[in-house]
C-alpha positions in Angstrom: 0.0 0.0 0.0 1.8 3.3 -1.0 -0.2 6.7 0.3 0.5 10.0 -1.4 -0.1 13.3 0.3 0.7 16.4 -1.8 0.7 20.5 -0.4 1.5 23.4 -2.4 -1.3 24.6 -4.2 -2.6 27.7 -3.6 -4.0 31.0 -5.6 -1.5 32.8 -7.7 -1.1 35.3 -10.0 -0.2 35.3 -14.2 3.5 34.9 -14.4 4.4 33.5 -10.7 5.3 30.6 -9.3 4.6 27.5 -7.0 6.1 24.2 -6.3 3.9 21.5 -5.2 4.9 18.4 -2.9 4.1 15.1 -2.9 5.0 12.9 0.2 4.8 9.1 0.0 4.7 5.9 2.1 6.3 3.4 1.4 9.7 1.5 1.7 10.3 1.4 -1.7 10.0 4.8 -3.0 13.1 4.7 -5.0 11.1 2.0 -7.2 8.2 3.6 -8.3 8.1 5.5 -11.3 6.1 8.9 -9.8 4.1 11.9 -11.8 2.0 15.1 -11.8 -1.1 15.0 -13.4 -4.0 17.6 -13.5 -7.7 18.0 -14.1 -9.7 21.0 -14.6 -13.7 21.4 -14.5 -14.8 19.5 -17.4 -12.0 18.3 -18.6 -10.4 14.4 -18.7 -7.4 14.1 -16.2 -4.2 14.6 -17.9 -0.6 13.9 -17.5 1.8 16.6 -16.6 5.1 15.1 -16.0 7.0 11.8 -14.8 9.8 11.0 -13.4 11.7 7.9 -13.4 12.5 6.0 -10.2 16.8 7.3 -10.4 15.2 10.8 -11.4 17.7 10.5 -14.3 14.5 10.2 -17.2 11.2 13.2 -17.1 8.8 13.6 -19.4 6.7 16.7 -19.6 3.3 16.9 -21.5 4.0 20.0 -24.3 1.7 22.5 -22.5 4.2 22.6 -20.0 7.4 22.1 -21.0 10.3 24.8 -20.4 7.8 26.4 -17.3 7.3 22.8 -14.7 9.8 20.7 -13.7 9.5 17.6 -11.9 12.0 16.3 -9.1 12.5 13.5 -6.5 14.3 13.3 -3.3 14.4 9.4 -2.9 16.0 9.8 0.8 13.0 11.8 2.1 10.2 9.8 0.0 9.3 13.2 -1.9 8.5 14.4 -5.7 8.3 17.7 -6.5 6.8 19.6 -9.1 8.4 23.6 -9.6 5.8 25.4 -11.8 6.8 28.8 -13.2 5.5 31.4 -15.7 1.8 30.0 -14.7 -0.9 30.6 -16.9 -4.5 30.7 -16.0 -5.1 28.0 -17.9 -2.6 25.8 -16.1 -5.6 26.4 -13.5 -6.7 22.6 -12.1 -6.7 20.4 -9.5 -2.8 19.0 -9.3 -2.5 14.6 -8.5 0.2 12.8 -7.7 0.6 9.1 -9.2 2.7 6.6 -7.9 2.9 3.5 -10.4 3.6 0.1 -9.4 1.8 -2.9 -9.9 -1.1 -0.6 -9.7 -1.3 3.3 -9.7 -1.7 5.0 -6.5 -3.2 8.7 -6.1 -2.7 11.3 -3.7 -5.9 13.4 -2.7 -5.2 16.1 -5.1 -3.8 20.0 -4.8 -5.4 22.7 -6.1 -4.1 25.1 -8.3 -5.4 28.4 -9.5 -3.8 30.6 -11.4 -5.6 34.5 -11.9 -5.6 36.4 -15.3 
């Protein structure tokens, strides 16, 4: 059982900054392949970035890329998502994913990001 606990969000204005945390359980963290994924009102859930268990591979959804970037710090259990130059529509509830066996979710951060 792996559970995911992310904190960050927040309200923010057109052009700043936050960085969203996600802290997990587990004893074998440094196995899981973790990522970001968001949903706004209305829309499908959608992939923001992963990270690969050595933090050495990302991936970054093309909405995104050049402004987020995704991070781990296996020794305290933690993945971390930097998000600069935000845009309102970058506005969403933020999910962390833990993928095993299974995928696990975290309760969800929300993010919204004023014009």
């Amino acid at each position: 059982q792996v559970q995911l606990v992310e904190s960050g969000g927040g309200l923010v204005q057109a052009g700043g900054s936050l960085r969203l945390s996600c802290a997990a359980s587990g004893r074998t963290f440094n196995s899981y392949v973790m990522g970001w994924f968001r949903q706004a009102p209305g829309k499908e859930r959608e992939l923001v970035a992963r990270i690969s268990w050595s933090g050495g591979s990302t991936f970054y959804a093309d909405s995104v890329k050049g402004r987020f970037t995704i991070s781990r710090d296996n020794t305290k259990n933690t993945v971390y998502l930097q998000m600069n130059s935000l845009k309102p529509e970058d506005t969403a509830g933020y999910y962390c994913n833990a993928r095993t066996s299974i995928d696990y979710w975290g309760q969800g951060t929300q993010v919204t990001v004023s014009s």
